[in-house]
PyMOL Python script that loads the backbone (N, CA, C, O; Angstrom):
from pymol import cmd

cmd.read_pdbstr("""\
ATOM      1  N   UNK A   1     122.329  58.756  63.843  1.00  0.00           N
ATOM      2  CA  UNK A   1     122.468  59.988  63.085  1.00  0.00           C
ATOM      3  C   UNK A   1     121.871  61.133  63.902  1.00  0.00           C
ATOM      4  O   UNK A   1     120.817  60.911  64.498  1.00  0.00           O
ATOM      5  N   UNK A   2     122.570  62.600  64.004  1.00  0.00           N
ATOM      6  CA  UNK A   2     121.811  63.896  64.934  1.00  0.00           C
ATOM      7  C   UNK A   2     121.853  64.083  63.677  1.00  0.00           C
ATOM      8  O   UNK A   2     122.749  63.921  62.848  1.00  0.00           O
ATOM      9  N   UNK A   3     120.278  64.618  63.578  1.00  0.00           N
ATOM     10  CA  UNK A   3     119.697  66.215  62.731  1.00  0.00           C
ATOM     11  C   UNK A   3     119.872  67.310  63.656  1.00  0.00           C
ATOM     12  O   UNK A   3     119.695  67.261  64.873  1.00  0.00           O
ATOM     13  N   UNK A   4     120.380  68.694  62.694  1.00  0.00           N
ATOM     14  CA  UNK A   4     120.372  69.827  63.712  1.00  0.00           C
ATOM     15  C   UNK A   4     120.527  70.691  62.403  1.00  0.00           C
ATOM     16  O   UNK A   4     121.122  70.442  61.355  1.00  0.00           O
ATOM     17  N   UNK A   5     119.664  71.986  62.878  1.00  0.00           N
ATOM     18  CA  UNK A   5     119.786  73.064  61.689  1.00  0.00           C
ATOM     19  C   UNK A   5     121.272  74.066  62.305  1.00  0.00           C
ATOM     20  O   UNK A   5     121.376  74.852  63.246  1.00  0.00           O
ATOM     21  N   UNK A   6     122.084  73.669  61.455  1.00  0.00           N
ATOM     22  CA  UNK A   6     122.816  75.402  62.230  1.00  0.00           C
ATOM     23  C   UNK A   6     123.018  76.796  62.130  1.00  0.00           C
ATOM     24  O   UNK A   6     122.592  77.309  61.096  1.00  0.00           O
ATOM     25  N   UNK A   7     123.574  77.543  62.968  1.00  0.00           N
ATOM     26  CA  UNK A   7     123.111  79.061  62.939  1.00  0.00           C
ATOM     27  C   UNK A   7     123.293  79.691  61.972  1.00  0.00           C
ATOM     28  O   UNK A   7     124.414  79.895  61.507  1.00  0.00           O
ATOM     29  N   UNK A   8     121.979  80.218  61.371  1.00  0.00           N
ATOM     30  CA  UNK A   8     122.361  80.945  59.848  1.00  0.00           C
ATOM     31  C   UNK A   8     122.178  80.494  58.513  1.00  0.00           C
ATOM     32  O   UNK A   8     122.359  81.057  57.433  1.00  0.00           O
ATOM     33  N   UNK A   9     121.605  78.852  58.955  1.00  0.00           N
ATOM     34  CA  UNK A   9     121.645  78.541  57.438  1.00  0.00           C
ATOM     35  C   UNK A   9     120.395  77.742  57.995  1.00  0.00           C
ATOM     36  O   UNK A   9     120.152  77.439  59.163  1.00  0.00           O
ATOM     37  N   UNK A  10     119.630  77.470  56.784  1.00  0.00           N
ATOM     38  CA  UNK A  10     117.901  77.320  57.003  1.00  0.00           C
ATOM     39  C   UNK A  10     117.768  75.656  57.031  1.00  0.00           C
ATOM     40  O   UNK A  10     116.966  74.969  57.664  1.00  0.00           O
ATOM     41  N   UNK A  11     118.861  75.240  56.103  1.00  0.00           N
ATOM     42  CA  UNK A  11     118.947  73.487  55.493  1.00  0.00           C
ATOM     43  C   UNK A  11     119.698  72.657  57.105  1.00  0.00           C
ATOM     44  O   UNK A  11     120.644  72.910  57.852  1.00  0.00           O
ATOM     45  N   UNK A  12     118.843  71.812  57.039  1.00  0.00           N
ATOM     46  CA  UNK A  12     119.485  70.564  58.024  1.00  0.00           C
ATOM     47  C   UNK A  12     120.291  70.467  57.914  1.00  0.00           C
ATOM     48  O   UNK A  12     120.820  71.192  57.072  1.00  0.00           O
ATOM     49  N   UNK A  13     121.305  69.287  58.809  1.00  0.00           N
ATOM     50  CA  UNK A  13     122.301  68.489  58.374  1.00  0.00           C
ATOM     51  C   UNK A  13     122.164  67.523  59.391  1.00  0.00           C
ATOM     52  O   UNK A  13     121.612  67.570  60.490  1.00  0.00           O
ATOM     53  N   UNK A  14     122.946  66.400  58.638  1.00  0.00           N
ATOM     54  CA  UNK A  14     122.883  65.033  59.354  1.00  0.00           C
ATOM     55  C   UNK A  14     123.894  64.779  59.839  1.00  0.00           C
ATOM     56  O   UNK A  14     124.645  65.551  59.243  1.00  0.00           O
ATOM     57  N   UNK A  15     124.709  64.032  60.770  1.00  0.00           N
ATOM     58  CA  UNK A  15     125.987  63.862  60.742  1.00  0.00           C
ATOM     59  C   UNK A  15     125.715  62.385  61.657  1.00  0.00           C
ATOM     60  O   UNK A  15     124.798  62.261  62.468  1.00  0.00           O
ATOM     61  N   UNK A  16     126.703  61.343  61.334  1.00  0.00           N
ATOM     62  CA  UNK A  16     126.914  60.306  62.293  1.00  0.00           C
ATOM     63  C   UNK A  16     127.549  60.349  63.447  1.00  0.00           C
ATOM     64  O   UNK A  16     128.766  60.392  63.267  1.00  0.00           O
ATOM     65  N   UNK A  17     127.280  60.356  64.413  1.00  0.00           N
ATOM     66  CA  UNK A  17     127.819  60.477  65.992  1.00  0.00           C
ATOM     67  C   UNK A  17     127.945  59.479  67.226  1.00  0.00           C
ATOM     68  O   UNK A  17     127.223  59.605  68.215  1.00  0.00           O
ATOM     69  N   UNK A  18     129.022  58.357  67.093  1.00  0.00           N
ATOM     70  CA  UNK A  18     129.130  57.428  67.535  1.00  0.00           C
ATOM     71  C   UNK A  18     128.695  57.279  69.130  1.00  0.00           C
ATOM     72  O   UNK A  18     128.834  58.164  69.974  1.00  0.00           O
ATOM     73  N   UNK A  19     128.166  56.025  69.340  1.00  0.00           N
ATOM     74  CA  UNK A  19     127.800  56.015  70.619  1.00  0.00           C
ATOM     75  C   UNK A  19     128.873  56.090  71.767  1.00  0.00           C
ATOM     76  O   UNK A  19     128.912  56.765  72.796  1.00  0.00           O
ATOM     77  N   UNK A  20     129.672  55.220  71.266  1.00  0.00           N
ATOM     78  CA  UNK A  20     131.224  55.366  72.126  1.00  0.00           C
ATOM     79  C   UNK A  20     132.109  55.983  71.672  1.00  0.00           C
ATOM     80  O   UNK A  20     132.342  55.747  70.486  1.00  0.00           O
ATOM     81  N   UNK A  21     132.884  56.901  72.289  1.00  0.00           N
ATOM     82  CA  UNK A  21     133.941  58.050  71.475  1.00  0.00           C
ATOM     83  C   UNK A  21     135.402  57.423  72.185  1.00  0.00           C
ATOM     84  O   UNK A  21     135.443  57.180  73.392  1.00  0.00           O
ATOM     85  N   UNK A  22     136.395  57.233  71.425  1.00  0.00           N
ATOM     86  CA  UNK A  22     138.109  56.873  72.524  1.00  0.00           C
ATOM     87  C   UNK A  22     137.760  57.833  73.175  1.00  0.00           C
ATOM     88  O   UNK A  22     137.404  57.100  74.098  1.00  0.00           O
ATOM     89  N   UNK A  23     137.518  58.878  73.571  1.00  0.00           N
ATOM     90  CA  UNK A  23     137.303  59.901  75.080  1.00  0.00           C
ATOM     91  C   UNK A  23     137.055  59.130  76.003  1.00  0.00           C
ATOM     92  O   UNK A  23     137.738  59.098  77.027  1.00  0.00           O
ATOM     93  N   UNK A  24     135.800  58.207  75.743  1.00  0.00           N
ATOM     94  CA  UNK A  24     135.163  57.729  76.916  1.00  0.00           C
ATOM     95  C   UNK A  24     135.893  56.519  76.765  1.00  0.00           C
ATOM     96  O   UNK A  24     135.636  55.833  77.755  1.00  0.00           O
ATOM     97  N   UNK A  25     136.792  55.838  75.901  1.00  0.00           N
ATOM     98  CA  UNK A  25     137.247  55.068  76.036  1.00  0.00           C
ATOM     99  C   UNK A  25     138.479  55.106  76.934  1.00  0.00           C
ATOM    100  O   UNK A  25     138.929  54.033  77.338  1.00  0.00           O
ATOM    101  N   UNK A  26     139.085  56.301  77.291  1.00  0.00           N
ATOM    102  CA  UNK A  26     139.735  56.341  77.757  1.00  0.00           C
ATOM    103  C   UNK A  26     139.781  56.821  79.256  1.00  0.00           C
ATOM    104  O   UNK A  26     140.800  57.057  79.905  1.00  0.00           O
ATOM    105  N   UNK A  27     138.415  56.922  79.696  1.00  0.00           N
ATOM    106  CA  UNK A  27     137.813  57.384  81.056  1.00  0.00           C
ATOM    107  C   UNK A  27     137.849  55.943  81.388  1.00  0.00           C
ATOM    108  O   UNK A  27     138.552  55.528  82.309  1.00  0.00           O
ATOM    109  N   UNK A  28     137.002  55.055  80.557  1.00  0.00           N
ATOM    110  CA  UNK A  28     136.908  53.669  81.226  1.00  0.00           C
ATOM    111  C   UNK A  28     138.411  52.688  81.120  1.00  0.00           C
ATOM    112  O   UNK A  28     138.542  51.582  81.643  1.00  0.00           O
ATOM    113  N   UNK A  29     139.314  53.311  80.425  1.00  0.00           N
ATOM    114  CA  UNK A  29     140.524  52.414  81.112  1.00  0.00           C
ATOM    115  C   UNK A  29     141.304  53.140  82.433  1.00  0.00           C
ATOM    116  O   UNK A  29     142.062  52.560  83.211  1.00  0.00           O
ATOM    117  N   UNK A  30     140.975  54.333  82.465  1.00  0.00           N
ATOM    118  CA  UNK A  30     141.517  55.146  83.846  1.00  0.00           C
ATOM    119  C   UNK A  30     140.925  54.479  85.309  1.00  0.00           C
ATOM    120  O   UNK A  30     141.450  54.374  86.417  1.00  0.00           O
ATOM    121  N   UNK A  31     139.897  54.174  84.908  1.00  0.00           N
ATOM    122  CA  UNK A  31     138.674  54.033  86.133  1.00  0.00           C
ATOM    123  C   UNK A  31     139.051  52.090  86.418  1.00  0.00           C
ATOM    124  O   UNK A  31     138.972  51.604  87.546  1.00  0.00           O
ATOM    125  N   UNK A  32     139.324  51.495  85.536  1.00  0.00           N
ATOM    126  CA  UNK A  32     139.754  50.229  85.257  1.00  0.00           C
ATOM    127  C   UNK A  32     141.218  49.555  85.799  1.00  0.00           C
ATOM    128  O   UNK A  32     141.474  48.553  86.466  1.00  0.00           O
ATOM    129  N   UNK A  33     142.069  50.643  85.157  1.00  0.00           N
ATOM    130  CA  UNK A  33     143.469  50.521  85.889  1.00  0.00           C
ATOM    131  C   UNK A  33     143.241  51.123  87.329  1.00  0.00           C
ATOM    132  O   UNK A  33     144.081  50.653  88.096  1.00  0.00           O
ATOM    133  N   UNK A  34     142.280  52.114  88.029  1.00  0.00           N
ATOM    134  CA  UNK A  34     142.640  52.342  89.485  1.00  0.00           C
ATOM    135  C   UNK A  34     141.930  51.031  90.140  1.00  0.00           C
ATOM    136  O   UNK A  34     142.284  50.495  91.190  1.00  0.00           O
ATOM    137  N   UNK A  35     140.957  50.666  89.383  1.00  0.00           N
ATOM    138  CA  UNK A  35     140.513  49.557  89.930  1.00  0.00           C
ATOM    139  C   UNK A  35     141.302  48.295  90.533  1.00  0.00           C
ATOM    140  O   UNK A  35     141.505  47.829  91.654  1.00  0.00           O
ATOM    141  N   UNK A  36     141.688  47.944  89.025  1.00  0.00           N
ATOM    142  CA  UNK A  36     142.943  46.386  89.897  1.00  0.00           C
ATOM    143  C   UNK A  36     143.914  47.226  90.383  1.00  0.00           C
ATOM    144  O   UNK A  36     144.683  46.392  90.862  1.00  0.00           O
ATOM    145  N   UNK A  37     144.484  48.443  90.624  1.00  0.00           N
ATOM    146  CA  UNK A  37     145.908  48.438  90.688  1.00  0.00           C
ATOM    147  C   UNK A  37     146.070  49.302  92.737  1.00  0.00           C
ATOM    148  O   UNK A  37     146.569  48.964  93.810  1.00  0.00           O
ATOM    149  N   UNK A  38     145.324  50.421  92.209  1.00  0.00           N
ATOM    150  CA  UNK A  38     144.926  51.094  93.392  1.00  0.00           C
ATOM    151  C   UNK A  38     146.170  51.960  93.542  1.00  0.00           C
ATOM    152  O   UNK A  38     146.633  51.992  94.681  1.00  0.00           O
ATOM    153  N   UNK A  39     146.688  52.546  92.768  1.00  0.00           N
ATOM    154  CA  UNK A  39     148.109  53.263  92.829  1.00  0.00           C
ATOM    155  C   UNK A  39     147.621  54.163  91.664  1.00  0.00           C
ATOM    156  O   UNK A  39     147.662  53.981  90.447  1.00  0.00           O
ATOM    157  N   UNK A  40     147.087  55.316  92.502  1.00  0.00           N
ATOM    158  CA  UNK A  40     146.672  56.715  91.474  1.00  0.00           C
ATOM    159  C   UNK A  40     147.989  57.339  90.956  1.00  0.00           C
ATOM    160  O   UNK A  40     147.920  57.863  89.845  1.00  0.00           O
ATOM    161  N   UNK A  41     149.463  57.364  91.751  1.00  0.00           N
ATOM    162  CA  UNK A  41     150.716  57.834  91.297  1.00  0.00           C
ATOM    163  C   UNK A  41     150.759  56.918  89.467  1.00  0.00           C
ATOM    164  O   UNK A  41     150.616  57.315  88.310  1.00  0.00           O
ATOM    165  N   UNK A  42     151.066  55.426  90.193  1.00  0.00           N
ATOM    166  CA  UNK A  42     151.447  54.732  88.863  1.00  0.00           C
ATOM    167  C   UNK A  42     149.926  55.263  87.347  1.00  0.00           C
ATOM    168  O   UNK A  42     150.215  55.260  86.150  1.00  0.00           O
ATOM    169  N   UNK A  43     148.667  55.589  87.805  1.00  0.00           N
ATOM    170  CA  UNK A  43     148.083  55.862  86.855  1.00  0.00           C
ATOM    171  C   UNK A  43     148.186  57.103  86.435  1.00  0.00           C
ATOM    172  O   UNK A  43     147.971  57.275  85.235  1.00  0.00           O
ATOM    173  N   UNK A  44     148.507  58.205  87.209  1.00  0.00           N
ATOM    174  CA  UNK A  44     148.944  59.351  86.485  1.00  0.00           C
ATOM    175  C   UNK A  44     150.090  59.219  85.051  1.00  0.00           C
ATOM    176  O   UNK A  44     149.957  59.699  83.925  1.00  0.00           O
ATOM    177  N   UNK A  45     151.107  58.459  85.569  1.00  0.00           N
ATOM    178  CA  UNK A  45     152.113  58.033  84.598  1.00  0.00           C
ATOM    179  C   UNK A  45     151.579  57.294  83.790  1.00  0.00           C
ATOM    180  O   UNK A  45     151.441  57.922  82.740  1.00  0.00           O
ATOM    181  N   UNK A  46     151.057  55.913  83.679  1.00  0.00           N
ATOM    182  CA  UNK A  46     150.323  55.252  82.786  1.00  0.00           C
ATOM    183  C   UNK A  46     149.604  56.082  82.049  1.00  0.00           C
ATOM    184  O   UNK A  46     149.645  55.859  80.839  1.00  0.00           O
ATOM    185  N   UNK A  47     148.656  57.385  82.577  1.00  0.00           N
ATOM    186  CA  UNK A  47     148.010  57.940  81.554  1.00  0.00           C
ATOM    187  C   UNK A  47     148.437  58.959  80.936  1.00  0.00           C
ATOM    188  O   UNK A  47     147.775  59.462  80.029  1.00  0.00           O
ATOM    189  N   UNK A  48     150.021  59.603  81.453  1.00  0.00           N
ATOM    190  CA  UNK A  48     150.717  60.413  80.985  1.00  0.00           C
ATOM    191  C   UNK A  48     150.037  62.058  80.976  1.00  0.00           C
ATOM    192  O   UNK A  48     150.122  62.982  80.168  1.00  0.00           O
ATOM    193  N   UNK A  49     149.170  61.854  82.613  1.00  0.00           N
ATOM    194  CA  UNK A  49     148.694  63.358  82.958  1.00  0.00           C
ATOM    195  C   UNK A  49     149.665  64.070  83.724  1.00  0.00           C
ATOM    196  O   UNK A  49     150.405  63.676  84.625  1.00  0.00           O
ATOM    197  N   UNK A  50     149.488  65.466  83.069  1.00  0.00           N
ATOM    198  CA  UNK A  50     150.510  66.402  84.012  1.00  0.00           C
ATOM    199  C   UNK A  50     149.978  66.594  85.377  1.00  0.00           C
ATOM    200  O   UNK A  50     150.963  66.780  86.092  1.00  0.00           O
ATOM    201  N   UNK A  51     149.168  66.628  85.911  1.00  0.00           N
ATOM    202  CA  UNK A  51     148.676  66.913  87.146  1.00  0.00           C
ATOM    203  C   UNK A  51     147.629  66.040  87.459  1.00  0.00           C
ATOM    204  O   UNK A  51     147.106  65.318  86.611  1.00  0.00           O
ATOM    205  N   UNK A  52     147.132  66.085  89.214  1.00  0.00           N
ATOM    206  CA  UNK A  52     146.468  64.767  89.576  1.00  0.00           C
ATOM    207  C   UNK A  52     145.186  65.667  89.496  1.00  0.00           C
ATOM    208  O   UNK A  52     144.267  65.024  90.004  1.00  0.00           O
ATOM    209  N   UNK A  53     144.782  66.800  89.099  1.00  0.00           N
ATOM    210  CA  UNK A  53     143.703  67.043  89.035  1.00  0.00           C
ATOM    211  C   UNK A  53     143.140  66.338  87.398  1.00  0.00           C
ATOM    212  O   UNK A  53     142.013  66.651  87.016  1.00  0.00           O
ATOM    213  N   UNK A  54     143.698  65.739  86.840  1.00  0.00           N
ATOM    214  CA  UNK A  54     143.207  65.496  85.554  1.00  0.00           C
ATOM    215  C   UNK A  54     143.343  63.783  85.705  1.00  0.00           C
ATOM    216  O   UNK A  54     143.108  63.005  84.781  1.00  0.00           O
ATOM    217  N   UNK A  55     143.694  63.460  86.823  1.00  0.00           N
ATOM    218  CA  UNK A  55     143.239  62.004  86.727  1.00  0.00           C
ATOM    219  C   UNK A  55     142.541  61.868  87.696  1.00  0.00           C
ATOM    220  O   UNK A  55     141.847  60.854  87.771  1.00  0.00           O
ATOM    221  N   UNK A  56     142.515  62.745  88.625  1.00  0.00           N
ATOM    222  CA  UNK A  56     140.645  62.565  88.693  1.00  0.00           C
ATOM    223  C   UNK A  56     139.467  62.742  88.551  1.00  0.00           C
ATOM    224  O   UNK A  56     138.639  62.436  89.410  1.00  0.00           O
ATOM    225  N   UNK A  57     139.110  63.427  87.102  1.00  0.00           N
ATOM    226  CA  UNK A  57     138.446  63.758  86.177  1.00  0.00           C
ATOM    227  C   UNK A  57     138.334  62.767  85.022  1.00  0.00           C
ATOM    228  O   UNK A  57     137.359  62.653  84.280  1.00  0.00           O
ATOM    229  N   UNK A  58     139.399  62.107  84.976  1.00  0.00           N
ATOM    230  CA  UNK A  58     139.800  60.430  84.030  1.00  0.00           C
ATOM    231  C   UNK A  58     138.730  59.484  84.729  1.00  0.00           C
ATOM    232  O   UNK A  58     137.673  58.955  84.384  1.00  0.00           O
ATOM    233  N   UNK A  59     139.612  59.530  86.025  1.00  0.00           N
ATOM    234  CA  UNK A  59     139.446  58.068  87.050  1.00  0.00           C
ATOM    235  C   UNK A  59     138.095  58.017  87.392  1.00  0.00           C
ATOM    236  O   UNK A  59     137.481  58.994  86.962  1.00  0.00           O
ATOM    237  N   UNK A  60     137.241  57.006  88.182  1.00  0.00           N
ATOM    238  CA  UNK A  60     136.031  57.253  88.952  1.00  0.00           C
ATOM    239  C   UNK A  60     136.571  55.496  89.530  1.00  0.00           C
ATOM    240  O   UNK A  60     137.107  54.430  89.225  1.00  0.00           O
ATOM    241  N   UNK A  61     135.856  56.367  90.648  1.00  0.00           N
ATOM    242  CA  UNK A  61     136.605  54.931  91.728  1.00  0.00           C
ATOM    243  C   UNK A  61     134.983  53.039  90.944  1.00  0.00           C
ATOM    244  O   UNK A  61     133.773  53.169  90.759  1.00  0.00           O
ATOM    245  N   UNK A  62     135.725  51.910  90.784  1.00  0.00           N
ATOM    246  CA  UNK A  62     135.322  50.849  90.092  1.00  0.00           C
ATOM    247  C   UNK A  62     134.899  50.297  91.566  1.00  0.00           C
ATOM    248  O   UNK A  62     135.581  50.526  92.565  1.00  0.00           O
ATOM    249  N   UNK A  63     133.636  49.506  91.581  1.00  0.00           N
ATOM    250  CA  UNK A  63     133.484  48.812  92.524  1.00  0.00           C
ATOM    251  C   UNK A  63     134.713  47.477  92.471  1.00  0.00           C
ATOM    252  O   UNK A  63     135.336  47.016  91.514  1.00  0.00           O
ATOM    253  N   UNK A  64     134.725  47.123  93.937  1.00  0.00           N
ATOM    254  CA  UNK A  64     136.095  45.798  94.061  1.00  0.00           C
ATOM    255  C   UNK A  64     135.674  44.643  92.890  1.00  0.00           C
ATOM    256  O   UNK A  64     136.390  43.987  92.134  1.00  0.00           O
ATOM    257  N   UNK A  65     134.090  44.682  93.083  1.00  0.00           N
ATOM    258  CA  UNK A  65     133.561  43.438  92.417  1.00  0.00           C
ATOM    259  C   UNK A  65     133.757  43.492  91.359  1.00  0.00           C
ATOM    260  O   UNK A  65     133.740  42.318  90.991  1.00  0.00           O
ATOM    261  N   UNK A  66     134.022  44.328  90.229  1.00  0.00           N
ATOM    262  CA  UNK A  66     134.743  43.885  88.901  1.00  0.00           C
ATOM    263  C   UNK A  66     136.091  43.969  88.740  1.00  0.00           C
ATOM    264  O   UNK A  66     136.566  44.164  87.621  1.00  0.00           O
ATOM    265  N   UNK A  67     136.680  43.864  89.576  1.00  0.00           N
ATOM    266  CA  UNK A  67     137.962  43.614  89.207  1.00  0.00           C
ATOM    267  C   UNK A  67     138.755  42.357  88.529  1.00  0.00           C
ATOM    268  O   UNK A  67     139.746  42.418  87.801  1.00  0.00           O
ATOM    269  N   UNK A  68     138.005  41.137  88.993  1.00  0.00           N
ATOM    270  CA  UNK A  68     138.347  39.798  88.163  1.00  0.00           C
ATOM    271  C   UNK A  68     137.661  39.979  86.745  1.00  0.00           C
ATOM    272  O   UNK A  68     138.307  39.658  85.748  1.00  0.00           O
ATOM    273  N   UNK A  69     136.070  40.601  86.589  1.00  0.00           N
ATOM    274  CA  UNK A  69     136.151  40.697  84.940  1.00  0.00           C
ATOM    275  C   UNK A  69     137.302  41.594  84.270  1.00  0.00           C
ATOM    276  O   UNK A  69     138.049  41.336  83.326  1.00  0.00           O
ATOM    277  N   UNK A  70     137.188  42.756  85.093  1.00  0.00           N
ATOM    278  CA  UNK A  70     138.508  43.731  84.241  1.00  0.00           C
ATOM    279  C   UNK A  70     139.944  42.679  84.141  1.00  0.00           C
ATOM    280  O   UNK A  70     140.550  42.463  83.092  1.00  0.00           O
ATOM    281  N   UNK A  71     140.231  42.220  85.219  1.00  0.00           N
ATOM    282  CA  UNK A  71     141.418  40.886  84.637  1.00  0.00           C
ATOM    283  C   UNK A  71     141.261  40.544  83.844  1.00  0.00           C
ATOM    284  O   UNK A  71     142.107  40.776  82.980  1.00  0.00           O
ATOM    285  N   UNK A  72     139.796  39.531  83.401  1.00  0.00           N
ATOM    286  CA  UNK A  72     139.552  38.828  82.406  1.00  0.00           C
ATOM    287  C   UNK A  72     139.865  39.283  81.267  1.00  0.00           C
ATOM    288  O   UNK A  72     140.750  38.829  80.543  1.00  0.00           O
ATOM    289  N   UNK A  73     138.880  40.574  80.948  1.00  0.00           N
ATOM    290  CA  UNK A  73     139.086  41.387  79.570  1.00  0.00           C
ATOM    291  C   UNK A  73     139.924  41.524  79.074  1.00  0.00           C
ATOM    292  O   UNK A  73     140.170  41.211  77.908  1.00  0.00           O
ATOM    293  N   UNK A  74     141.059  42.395  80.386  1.00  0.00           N
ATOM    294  CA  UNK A  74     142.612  42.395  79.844  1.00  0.00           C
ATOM    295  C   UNK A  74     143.261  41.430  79.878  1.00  0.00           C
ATOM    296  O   UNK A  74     144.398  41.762  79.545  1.00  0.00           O
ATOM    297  N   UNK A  75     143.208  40.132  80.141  1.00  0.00           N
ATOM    298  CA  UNK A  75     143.670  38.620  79.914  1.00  0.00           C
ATOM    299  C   UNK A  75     145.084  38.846  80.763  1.00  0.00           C
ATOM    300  O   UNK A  75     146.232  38.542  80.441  1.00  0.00           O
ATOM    301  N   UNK A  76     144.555  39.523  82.023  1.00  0.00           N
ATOM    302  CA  UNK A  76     145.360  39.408  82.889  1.00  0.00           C
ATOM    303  C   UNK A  76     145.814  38.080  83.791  1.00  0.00           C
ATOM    304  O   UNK A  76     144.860  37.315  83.933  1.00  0.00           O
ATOM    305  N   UNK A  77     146.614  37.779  84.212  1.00  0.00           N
ATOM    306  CA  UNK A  77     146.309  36.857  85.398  1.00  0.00           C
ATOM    307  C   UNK A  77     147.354  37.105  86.974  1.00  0.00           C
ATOM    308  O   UNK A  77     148.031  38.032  87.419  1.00  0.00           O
ATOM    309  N   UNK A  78     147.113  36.155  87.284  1.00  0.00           N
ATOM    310  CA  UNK A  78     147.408  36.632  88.833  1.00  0.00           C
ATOM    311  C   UNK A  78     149.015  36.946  88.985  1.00  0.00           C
ATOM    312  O   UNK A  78     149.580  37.715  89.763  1.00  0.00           O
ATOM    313  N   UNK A  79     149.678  35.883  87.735  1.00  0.00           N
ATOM    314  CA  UNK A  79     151.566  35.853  87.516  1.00  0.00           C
ATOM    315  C   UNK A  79     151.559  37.224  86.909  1.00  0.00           C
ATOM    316  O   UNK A  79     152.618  37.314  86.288  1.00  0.00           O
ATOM    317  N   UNK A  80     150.962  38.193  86.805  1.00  0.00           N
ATOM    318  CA  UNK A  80     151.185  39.388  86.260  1.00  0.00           C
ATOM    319  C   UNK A  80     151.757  40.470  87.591  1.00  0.00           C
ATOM    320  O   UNK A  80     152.447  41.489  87.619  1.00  0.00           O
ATOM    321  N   UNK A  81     151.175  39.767  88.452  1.00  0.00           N
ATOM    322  CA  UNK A  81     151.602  40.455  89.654  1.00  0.00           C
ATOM    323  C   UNK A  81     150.177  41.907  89.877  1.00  0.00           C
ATOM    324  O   UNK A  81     148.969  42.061  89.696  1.00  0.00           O
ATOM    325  N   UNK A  82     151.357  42.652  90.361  1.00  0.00           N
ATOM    326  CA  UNK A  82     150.359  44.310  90.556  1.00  0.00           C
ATOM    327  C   UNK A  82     151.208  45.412  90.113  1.00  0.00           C
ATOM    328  O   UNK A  82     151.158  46.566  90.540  1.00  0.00           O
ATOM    329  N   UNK A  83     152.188  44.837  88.997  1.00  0.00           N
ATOM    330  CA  UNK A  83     152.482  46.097  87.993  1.00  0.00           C
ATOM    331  C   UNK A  83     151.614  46.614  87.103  1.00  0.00           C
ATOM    332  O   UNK A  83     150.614  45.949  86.830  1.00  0.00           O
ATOM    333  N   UNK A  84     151.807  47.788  86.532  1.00  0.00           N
ATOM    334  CA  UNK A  84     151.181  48.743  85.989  1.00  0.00           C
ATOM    335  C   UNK A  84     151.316  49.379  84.497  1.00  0.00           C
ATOM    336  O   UNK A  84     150.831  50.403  84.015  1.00  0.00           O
ATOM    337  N   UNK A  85     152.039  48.519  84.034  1.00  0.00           N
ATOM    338  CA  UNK A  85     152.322  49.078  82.831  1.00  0.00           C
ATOM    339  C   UNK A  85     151.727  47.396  82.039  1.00  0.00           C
ATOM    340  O   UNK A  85     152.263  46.289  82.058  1.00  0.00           O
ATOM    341  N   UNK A  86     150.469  47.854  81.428  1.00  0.00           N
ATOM    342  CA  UNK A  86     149.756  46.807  81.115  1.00  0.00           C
ATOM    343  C   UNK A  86     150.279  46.823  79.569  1.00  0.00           C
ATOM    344  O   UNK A  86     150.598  45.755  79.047  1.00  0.00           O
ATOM    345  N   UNK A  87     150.342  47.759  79.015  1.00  0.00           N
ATOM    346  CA  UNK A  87     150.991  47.604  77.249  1.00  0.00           C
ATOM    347  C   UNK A  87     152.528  46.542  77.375  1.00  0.00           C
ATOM    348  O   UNK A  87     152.885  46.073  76.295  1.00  0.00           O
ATOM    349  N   UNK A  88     153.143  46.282  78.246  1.00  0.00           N
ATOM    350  CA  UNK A  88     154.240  45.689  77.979  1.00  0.00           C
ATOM    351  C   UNK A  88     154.225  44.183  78.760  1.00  0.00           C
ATOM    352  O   UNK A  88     155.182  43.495  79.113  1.00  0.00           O
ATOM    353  N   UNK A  89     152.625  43.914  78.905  1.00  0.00           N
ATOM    354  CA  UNK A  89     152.495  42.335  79.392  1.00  0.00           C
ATOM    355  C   UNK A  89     152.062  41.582  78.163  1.00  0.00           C
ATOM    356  O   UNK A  89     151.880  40.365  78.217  1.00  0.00           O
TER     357      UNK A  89
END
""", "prot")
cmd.dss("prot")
cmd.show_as("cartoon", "prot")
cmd.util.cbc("prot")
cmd.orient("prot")
C-alpha cells in the first residue's frame, strides 16, 4: 500500500500499487525474446513497435546463460527451431 497526501487536500490516501505492473511485464518478454532469438527485426514485429528506437527501450540485452531457463519457462524446446512468433507454438 503507498500513503501520500495530495495537492490541496489535507486527508491521506492509500492506494494498492502492485509490485509487478504488465509494463514491466512486457520489458521482460522483449529482453527474453532478444535473448533466445537474437533477431531485433523479428522482435520489433513480435512486439508490434513502430520504430527501433522503442525496442530498445523494451529490449535490454539477457545474458547467453539464461537462455535454456527462458526455454524452459516458455516450454520451449529445441524442435521449435529459432522462429519467432512464440503465441502460435
Amino acid at each position: 500500500m503507498r500513503v501520500w497526501t495530495p495537492k490541496g487536500i489535507t486527508k491521506e490516501k492509500t492506494v494498492f500499487v502492485p509490485d509487478v505492473t504488465l509494463h514491466d511485464l512486457r520489458h521482460t518478454w522483449a529482453s527474453w525474446h532478444y535473448c533466445l532469438y537474437r533477431d531485433i527485426l523479428a522482435l520489433k514485429e513480435d512486439g508490434e513497435w513502430a520504430t527501433m528506437g522503442i525496442v530498445a527501450r523494451y529490449a535490454k540485452k539477457t545474458p547467453d546463460a539464461y537462455r535454456e531457463e527462458i526455454r524452459a519457462w516458455w516450454r520451449l524446446s529445441e524442435r521449435h527451431g529459432s522462429g519467432t512468433d512464440i503465441a502460435a507454438k
